[in-house]
C-alpha distance (Angstrom), angle and dihedral (degrees) to the residues before:
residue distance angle dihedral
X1 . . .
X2 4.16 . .
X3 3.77 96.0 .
X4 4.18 83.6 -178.9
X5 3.77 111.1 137.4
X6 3.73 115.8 -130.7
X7 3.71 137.8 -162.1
X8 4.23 113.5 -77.8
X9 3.55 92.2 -111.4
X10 3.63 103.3 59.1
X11 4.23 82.9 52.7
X12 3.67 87.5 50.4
X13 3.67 90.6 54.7
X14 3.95 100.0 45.9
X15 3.75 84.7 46.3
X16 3.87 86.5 57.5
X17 3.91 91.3 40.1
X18 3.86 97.5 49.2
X19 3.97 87.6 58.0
X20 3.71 95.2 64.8
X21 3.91 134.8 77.2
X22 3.57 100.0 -131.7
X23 3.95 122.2 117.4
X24 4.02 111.2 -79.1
X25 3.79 93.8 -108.7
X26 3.87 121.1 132.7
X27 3.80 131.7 -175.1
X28 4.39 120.0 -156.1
X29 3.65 108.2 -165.6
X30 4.07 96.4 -161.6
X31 3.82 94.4 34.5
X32 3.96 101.5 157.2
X33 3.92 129.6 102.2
X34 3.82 126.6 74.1
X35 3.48 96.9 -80.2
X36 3.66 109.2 61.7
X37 3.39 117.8 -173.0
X38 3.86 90.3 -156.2
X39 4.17 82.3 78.2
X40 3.65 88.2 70.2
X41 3.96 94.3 54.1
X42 3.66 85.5 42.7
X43 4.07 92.2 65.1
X44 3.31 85.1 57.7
X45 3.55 96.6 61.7
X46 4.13 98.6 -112.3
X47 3.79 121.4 140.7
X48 3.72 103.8 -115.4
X49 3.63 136.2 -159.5
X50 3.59 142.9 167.4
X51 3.68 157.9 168.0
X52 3.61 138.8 -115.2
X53 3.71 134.7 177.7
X54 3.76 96.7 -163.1
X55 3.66 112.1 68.4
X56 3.93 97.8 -156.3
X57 3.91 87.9 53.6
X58 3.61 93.6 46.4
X59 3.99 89.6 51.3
X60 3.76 88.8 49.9
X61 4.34 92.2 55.9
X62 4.14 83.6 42.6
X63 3.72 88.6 53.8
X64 4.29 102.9 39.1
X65 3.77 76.6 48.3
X66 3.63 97.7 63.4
X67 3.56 101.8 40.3
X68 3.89 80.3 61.2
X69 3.49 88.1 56.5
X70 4.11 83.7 -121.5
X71 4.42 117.8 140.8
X72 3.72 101.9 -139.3
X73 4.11 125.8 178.4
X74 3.72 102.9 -141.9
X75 3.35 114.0 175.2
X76 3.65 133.9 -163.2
X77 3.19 97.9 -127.0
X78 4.18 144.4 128.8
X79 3.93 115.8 -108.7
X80 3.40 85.4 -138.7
X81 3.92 98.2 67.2
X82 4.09 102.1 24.5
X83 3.35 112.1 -160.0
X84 3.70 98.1 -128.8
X85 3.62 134.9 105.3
X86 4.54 118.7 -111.6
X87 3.63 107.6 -62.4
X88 3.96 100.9 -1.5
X89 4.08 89.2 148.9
X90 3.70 147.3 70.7
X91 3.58 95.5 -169.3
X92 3.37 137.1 18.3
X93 3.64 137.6 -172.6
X94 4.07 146.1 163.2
X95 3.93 111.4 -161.8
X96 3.99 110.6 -160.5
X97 3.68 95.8 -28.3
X98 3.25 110.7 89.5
X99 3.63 97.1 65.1
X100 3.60 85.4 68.4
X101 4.18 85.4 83.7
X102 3.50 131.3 80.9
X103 3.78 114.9 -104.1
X104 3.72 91.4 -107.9
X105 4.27 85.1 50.1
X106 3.66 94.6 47.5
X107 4.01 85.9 56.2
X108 3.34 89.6 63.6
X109 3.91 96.4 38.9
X110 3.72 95.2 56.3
X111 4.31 89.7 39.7
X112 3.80 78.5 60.3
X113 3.61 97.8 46.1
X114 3.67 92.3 50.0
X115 4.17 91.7 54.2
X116 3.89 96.1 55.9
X117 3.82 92.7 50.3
X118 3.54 124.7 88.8
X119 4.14 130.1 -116.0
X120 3.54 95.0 -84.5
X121 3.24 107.7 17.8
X122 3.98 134.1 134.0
X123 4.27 131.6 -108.1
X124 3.53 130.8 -163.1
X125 3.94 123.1 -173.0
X126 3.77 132.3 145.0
X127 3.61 134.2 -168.6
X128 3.74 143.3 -154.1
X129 3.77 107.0 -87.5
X130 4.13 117.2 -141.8
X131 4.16 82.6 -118.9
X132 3.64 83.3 66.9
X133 4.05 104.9 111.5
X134 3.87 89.6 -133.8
X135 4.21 89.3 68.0
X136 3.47 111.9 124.8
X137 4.06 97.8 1.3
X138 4.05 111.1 130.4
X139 3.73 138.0 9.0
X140 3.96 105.1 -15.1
X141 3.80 116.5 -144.9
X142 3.76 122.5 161.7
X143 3.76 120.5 6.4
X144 3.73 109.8 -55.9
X145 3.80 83.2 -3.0
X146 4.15 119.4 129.3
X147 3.61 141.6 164.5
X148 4.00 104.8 -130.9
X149 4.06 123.4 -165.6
X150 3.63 108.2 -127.5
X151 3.53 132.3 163.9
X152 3.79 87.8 -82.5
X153 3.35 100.8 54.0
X154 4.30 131.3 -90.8
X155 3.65 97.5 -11.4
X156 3.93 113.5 -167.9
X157 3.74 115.2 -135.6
X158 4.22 131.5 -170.3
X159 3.58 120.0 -146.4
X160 3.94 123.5 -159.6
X161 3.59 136.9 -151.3
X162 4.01 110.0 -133.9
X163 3.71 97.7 -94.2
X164 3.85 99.5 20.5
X165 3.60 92.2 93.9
X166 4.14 88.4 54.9
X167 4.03 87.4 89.6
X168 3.43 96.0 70.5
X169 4.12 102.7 58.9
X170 4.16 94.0 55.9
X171 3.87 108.0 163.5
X172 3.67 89.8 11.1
X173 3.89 123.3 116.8
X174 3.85 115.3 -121.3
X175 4.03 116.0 -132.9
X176 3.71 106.8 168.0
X177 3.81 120.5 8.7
X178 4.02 112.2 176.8
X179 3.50 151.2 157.5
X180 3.89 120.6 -138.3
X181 4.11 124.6 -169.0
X182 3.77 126.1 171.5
X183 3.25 131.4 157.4
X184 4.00 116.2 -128.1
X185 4.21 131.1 -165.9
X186 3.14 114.6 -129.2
X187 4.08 128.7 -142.0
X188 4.02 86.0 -107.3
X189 3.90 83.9 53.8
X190 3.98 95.3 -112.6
X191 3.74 117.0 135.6
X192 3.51 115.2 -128.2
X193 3.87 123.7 -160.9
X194 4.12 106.0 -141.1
X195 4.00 114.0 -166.9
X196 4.18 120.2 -175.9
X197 3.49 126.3 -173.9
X198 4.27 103.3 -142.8
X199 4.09 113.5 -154.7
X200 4.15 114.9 -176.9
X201 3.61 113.2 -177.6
X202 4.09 150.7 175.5
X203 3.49 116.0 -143.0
């Protein structure tokens, strides 16, 4: 059993999953790094998939999979063009990745999303929130657009007013909107105020 603790939201959304009488299948768009959240759907027995766009991240989820003892179809992949056929998906989700595309690119991510799932079936995003500390650090592009330094490199990051994000779910039926802050201390001993913007919807 994966006894890995994951963040609130992605509970909130299984909760809301496991109530409905759709087929147990489950798309991450975003699903590299070594803690995949696809492991937790996996304990509870849903066919997961996903897609990456770095191939050393999606290696890592393929591999923390494993040692679970989980089967996982990661793909490598961009959200933006899934590799699925129309309505492939129950569920479908992207946990802090898809703020990593421009406005315009997110668009097209979550039009995407939306194809693969199935008539009645449930979507979880969330996006940086302008509260977030990191607004307006780095080299500013696009409205609430900026390229960030990160370990990795110049990492671009979109930031969303608190209904800005509402354009993007049209004709979709709104679950769980929410705002999340915290503040987090960092290994250097800075505190560091983090602020989400949480969408769960039906299609």
């Amino acid at each position: 059993m994966n006894n890995t603790l994951y963040p609130a939201p992605l509970y909130t959304f299984l909760s809301l999953c496991q109530r409905e009488a759709l087929p147990k299948e489950v798309l991450d768009c975003g699903a590299g790094g070594a803690n995949p959240p696809l492991n937790l759907f996996c304990a509870y027995g849903y066919r997961a998939a996903g897609v990456e766009i770095d191939p050393q991240r999606a290696q890592l989820a393929r591999e923390a999979a494993r040692q679970h003892g989980f089967t996982v179809d990661i793909r490598e992949a961009d959200m933006r063009r899934l590799p699925f056929a129309d309505q492939s998906f129950s569920f479908v989700y992207s946990y802090n990745s898809v703020f990593h595309l421009s406005k315009a690119d997110i668009a097209a991510a979550i039009a995407e999303m939306r194809r693969v799932l199935r008539p009645g079936g449930l979507f979880y995003v969330n996006f940086l929130s302008v509260d977030d500390g990191g607004f307006g650090e780095g080299q500013p592009l696009e409205k609430g657009e900026f390229l960030q330094e990160e370990d990795r490199g110049l990492v671009l990051h979109s930031y969303f007013e608190d209904d800005e994000g509402d354009c993007y779910f049209d004709g979709m039926q709104t679950l769980i909107k929410e705002k999340r802050a915290r503040r987090q201390l960092h290994s250097d001993g800075q505190v560091y105020r983090m602020a989400f913007l949480d969408y769960m919807l039906r299609v």
